[in-house]
PAZAPA-4460 file (N, C-alpha, C; in steps of 0.05 Angstrom, whole numbers, plus 32768, in hexadecimal, padded with zeros to 4 digits):
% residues 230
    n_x    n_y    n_z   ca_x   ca_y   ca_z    c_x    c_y    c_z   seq   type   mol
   83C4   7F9D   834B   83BF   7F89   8360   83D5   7F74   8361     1      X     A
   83DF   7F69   834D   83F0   7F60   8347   840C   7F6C   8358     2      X     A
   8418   7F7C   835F   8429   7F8B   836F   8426   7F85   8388     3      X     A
   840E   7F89   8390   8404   7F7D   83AE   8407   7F64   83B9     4      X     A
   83F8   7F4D   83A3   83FE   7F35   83AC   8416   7F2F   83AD     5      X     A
   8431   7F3E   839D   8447   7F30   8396   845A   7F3C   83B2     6      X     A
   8450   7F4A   83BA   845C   7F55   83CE   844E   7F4C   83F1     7      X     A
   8437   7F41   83F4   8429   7F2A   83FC   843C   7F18   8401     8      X     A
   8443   7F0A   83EB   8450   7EEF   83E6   846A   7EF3   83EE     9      X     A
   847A   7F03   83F2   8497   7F07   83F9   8491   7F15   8417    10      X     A
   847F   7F20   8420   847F   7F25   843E   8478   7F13   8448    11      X     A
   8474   7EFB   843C   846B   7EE0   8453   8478   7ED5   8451    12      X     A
   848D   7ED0   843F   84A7   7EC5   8437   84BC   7ED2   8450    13      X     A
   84C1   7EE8   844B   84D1   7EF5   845F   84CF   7EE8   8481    14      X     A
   84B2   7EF6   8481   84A7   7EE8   84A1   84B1   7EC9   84A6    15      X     A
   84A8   7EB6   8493   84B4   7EA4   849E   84CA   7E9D   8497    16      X     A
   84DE   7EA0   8485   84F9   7E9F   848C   8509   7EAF   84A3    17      X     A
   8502   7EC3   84AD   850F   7ECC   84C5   84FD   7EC6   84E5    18      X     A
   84E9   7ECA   84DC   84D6   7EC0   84F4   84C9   7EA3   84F7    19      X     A
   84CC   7E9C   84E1   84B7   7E83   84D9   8493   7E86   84F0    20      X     A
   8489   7E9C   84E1   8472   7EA0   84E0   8464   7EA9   84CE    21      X     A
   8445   7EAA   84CC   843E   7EAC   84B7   8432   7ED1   84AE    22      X     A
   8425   7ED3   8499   8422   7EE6   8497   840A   7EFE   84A7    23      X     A
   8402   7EE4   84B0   83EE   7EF1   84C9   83F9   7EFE   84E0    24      X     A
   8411   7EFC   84E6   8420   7F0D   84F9   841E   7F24   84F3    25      X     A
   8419   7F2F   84D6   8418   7F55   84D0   83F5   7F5A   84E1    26      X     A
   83EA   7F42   84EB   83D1   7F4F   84EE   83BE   7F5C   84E0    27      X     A
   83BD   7F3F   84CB   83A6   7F43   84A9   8390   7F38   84B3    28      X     A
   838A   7F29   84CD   8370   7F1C   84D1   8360   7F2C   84DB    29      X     A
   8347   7F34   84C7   833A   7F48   84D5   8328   7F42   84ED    30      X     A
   8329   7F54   8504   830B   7F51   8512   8303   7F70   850D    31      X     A
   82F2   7F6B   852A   82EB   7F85   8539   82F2   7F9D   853A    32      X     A
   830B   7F99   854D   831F   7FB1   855B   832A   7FB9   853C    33      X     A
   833A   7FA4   8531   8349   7FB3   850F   833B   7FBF   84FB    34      X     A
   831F   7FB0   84FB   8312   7FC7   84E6   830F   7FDB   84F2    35      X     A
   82FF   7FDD   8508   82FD   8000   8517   831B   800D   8517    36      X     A
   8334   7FFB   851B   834E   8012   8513   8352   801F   84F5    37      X     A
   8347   800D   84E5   8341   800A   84C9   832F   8027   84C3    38      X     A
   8317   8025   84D6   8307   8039   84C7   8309   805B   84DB    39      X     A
   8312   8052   84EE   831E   806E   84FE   8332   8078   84EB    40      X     A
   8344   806C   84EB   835E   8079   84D5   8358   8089   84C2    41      X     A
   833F   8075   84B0   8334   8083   849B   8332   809A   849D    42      X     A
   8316   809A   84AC   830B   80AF   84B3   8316   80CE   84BC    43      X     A
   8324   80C0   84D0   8343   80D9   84D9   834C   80E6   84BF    44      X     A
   835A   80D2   84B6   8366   80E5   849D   8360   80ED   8487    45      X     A
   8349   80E2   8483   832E   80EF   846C   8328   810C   8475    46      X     A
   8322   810F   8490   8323   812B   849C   8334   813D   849F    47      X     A
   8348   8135   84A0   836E   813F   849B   836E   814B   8486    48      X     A
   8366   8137   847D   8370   813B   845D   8367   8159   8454    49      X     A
   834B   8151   8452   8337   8162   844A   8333   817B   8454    50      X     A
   833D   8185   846B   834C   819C   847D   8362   81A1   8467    51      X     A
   8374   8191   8466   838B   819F   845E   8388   81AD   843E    52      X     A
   837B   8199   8430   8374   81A8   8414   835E   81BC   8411    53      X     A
   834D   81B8   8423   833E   81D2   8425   8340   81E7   8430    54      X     A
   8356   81E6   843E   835B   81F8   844C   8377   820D   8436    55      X     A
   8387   81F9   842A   839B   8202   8419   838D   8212   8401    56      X     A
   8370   820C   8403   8362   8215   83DD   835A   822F   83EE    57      X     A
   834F   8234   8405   834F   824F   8414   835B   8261   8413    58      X     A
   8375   8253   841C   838E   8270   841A   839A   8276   83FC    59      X     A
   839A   8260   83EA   839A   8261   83CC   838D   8270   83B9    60      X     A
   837A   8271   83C7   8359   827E   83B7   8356   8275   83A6    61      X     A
   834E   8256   83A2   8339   824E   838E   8323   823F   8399    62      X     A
   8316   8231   838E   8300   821C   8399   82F9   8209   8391    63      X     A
   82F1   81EF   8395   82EB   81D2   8380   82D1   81D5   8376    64      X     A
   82CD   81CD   8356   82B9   81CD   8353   82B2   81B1   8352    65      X     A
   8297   81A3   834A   828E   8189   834B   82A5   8175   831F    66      X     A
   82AB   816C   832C   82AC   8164   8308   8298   8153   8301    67      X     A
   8283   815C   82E6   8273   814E   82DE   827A   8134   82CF    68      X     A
   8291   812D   82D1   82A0   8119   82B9   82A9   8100   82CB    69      X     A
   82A6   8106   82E9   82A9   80F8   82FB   828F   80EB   8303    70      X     A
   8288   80C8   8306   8274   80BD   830F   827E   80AE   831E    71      X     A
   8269   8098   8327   826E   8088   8336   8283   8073   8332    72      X     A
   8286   806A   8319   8291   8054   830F   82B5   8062   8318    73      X     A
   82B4   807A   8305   82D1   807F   830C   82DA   8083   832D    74      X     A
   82C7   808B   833C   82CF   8090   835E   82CD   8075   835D    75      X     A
   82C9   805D   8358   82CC   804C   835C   82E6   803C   835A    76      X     A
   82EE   8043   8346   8305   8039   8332   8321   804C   834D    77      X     A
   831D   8062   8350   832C   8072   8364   832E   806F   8377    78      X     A
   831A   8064   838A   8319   8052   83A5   8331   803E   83A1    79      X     A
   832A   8027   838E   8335   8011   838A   8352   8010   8381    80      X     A
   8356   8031   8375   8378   8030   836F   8382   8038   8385    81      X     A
   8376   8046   8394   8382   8060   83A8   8387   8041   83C4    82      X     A
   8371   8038   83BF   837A   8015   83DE   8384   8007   83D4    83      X     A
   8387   7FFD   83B9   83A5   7FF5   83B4   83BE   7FFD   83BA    84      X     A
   83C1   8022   83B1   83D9   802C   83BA   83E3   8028   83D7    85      X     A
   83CF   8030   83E4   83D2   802A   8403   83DC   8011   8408    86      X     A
   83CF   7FFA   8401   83D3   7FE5   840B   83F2   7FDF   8405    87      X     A
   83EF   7FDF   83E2   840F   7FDF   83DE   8429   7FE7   83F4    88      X     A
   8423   7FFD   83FA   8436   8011   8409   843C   8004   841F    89      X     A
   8427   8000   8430   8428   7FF5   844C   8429   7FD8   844E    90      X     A
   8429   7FC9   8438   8434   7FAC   8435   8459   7FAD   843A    91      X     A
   845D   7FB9   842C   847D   7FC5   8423   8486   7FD9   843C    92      X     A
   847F   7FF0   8444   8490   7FFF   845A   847B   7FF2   8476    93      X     A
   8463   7FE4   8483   845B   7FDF   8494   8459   7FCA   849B    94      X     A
   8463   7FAE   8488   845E   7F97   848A   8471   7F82   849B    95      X     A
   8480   7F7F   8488   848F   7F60   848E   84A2   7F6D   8496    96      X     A
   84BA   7F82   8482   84CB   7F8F   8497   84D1   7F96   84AE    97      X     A
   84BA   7FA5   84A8   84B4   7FBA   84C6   84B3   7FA7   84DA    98      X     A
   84A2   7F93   84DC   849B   7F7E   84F1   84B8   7F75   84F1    99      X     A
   84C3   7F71   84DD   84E4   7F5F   84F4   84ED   7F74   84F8   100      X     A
   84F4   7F8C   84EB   8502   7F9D   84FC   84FC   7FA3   851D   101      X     A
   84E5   7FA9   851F   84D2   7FA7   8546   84E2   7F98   854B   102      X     A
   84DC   7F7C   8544   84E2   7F67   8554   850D   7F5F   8551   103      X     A
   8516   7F74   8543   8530   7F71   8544   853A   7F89   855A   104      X     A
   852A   7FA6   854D   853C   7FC0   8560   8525   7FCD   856E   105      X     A
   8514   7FC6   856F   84FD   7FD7   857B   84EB   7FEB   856C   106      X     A
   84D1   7FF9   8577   84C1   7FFE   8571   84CC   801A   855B   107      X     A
   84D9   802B   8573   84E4   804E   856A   84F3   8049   8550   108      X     A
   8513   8036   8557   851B   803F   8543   8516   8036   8524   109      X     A
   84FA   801B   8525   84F8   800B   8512   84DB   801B   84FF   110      X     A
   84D0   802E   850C   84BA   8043   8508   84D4   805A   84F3   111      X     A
   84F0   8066   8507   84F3   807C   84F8   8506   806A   84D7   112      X     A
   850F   805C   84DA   8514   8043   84C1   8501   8048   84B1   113      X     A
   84E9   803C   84B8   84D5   8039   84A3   84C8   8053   8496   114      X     A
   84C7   806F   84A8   84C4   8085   84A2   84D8   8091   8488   115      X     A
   84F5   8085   848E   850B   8093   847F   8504   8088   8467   116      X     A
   84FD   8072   8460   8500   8066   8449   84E3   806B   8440   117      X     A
   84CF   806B   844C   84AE   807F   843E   84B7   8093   842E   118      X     A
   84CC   80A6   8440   84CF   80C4   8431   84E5   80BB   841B   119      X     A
   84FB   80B0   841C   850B   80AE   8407   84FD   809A   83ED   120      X     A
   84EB   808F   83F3   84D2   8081   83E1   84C9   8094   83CE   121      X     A
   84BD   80A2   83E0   84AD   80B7   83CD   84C2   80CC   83BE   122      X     A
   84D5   80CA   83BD   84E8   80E8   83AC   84E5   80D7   8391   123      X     A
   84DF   80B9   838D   84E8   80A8   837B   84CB   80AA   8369   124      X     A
   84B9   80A2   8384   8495   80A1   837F   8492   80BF   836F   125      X     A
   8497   80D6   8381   848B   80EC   8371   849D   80FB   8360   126      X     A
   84B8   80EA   8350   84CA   80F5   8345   84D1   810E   834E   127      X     A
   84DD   8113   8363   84F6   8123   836E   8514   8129   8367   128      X     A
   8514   8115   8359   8535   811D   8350   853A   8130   833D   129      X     A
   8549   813F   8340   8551   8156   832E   853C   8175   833C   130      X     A
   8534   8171   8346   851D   818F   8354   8528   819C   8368   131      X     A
   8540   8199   8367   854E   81A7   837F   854E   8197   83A3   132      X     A
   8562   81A1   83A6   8560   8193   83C3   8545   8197   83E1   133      X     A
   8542   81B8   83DA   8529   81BE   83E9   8511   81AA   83E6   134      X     A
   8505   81AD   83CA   84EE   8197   83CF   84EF   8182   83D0   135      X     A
   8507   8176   83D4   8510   8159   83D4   850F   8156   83F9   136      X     A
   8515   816B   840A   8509   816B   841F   84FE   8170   842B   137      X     A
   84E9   817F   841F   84C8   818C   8421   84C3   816A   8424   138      X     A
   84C2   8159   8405   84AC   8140   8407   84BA   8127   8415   139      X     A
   84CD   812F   841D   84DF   811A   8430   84D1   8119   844B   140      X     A
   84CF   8135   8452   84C3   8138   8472   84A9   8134   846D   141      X     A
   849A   813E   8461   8480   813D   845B   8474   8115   845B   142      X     A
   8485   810F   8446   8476   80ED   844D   848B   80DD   845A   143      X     A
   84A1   80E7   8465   84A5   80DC   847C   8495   80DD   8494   144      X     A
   8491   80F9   8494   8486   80FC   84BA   846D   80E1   84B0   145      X     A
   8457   80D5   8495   8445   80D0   8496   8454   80B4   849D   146      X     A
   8461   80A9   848D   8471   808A   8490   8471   8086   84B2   147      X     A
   847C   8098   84BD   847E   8097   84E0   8468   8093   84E8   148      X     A
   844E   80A4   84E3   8431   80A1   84EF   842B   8089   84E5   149      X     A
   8430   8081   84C9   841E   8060   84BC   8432   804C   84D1   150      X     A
   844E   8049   84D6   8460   8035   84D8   8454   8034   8503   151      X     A
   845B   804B   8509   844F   804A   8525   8432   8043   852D   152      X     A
   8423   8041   8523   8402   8034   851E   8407   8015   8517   153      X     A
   8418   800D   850A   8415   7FF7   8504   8428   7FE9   851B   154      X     A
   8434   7FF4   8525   8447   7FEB   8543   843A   7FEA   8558   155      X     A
   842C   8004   855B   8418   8000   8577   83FF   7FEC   8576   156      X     A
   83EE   7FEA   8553   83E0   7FDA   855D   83DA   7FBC   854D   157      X     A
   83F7   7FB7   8544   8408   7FA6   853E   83F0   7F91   8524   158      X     A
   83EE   7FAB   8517   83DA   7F9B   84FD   83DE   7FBC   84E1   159      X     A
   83DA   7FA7   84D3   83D9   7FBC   84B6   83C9   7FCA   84AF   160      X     A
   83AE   7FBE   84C5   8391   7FD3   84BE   838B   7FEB   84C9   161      X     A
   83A4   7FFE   84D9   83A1   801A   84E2   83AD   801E   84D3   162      X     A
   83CA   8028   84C5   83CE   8030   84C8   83CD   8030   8497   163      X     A
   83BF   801A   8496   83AF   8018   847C   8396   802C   847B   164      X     A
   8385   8030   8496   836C   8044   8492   8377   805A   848B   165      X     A
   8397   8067   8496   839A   8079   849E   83A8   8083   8482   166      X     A
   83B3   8074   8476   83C7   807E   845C   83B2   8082   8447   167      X     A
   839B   8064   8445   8389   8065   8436   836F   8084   843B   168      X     A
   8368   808D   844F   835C   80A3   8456   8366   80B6   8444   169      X     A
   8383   80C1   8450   838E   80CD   843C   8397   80D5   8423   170      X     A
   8396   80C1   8413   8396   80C3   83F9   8384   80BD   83E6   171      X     A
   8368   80AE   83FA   834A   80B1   83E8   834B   80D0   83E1   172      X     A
   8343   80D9   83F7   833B   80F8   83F6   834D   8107   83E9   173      X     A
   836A   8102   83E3   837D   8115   83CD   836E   8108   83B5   174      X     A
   8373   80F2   83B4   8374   80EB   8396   835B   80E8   8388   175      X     A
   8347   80DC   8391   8326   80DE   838C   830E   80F5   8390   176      X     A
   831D   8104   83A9   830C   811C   83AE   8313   812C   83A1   177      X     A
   832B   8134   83A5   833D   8156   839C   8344   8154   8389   178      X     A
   8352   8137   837E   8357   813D   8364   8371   813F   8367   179      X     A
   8389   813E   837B   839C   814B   8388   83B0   812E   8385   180      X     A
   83B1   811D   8368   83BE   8100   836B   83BD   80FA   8351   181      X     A
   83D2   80DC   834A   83E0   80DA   8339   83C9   80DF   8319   182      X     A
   83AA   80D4   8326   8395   80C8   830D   8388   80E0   830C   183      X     A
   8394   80FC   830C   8388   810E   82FF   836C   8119   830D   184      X     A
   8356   8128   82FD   8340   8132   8302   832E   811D   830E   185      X     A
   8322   812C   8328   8316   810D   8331   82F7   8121   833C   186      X     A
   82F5   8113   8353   82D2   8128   835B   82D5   8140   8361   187      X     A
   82E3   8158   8362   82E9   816E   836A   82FF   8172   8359   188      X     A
   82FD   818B   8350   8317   8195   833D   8317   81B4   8341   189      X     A
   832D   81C0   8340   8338   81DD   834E   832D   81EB   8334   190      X     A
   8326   8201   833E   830D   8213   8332   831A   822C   8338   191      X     A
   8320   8237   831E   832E   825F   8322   834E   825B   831F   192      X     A
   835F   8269   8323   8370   826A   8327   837D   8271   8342   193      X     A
   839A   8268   8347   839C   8261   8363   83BA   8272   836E   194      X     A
   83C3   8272   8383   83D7   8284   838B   83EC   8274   8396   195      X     A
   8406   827C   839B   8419   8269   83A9   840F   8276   83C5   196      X     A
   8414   825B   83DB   8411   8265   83FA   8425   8279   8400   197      X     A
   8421   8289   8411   8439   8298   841A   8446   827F   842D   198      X     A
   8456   8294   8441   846D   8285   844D   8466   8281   8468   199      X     A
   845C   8286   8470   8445   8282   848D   842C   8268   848A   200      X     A
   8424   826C   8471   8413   825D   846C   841B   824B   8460   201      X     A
   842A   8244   8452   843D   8227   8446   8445   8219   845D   202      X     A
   8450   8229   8473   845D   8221   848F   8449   8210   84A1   203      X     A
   842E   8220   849B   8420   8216   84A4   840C   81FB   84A3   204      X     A
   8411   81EE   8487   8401   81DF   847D   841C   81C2   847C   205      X     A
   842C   81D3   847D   844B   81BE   847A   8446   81AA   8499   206      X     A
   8445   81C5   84AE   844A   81BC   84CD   8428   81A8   84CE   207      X     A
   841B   81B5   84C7   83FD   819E   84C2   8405   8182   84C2   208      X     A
   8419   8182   84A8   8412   8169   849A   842E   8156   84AC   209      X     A
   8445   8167   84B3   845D   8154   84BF   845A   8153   84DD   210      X     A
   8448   8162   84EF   8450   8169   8506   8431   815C   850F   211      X     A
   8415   816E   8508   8408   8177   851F   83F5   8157   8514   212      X     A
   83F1   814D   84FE   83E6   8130   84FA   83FD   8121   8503   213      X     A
   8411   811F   84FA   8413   8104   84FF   8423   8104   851D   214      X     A
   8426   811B   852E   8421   8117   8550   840E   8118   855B   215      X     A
   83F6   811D   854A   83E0   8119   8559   83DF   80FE   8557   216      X     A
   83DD   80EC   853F   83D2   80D3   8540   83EE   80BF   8554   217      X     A
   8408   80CD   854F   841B   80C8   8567   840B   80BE   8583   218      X     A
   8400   80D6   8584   83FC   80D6   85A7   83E3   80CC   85AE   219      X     A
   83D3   80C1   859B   83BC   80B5   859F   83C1   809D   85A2   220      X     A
   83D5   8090   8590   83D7   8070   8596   83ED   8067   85AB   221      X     A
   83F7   8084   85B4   840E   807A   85C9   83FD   807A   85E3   222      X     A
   83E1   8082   85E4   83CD   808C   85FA   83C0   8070   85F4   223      X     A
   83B4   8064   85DF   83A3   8051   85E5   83AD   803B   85E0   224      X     A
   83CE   8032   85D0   83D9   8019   85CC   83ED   8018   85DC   225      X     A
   83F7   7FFE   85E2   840C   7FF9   85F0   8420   7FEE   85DB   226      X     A
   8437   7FF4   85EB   844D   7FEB   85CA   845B   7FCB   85CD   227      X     A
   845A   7FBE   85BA   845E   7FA2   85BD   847A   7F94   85C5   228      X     A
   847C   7F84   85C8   849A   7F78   85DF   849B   7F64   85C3   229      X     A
   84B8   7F6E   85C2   84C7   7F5C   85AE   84CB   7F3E   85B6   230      X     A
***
């Protein structure tokens, strides 16, 4: 938590040395409209999610069983790391930057910015170096295309709480449901032994995750938001 606030404290710093505004410009004051962006997001990508890993244990052939070692207290403890992580993230690539960048070059190219540096983030986040160049841009495109969907949500509806439901959705359900994240065995754990995807079906779960989410959630907010004037 400590990481959060400290990073808090330097995005309001930022804001008002170049803007001289405060930190309520990222659009932290909750109402109405932001929690429902807040809990649509969720929800969206809780369902994403949960498509994509169940659908991957299908063509894999295995299945989750329940873990009995898992209670409330720890899904508890997992919630609370997993919206930290989020929050962290999108303090740092959705926040204070991103907002002067908009307001320096515009919406497109200050979205594919913030995307580039999500994916070159994570080679660091999920230790990439040395694994060859391929999967260095397997997870480049992969949480880039997501950096673009979180950084464009937070442009169109010019607050931290979409595009926070939307990262946070996603990685409850890896890391608390599936088990599929950094804290190990969580409420569901892979049961049998399992297969590599073929090459149709890797293709297919790849284009899922870079293409067919995050232009769907693309074209939803370019349909219901308008984009903001620098």
């Amino acid at each position: 938590m400590l990481g959060v606030l400290v990073v808090f404290a330097l995005s309001w710093l930022l804001l008002w040395l170049f803007r001289k505004e405060h930190i309520t410009a990222l659009g932290i004051i909750p109402n109405g409209r932001r929690l429902r962006e807040f809990s649509v997001g969720l929800l969206l990508m809780a369902f994403f999610c949960a498509i994509n890993l169940l659908g991957q244990s299908y063509f894999k052939e295995f299945s989750y069983a329940r873990n009995p070692d898992y209670g409330f207290w720890e899904s508890l403890n997992g919630v609370w790391w997993s919206f930290k992580a989020a929050l962290f993230e999108e303090l740092i690539f959705r926040g204070a930057i991103l907002y002067l960048l908009i307001k320096k070059i515009g919406v497109n190219w200050s979205c594919i910015i913030s995307a580039i540096a999500f994916g070159i983030y994570h080679w660091f986040s999920y230790e990439m170096f040395g694994r060859g160049v391929i999967p260095m841009i397997y997870v480049f495109l992969l949480t880039g295309a997501a950096g673009w969907m979180f950084a464009y949500a937070f442009a169109r509806t010019r607050s931290l709480y979409a595009p926070l439901g939307l990262h946070f959705g996603w990685i409850v359900i890896n890391i608390v449901v599936f088990s599929a994240g950094p804290l190990g065995n969580s409420l569901f754990v892979i049961e049998g032994d399992t297969i590599e995807l073929g090459g149709w079906e890797q293709l297919l779960f790849f284009l899922w995750q870079t293409v067919i989410i995050p232009g769907s959630i693309t074209w939803y907010l370019g349909k219901r938001y308008t984009l903001p004037q620098n």
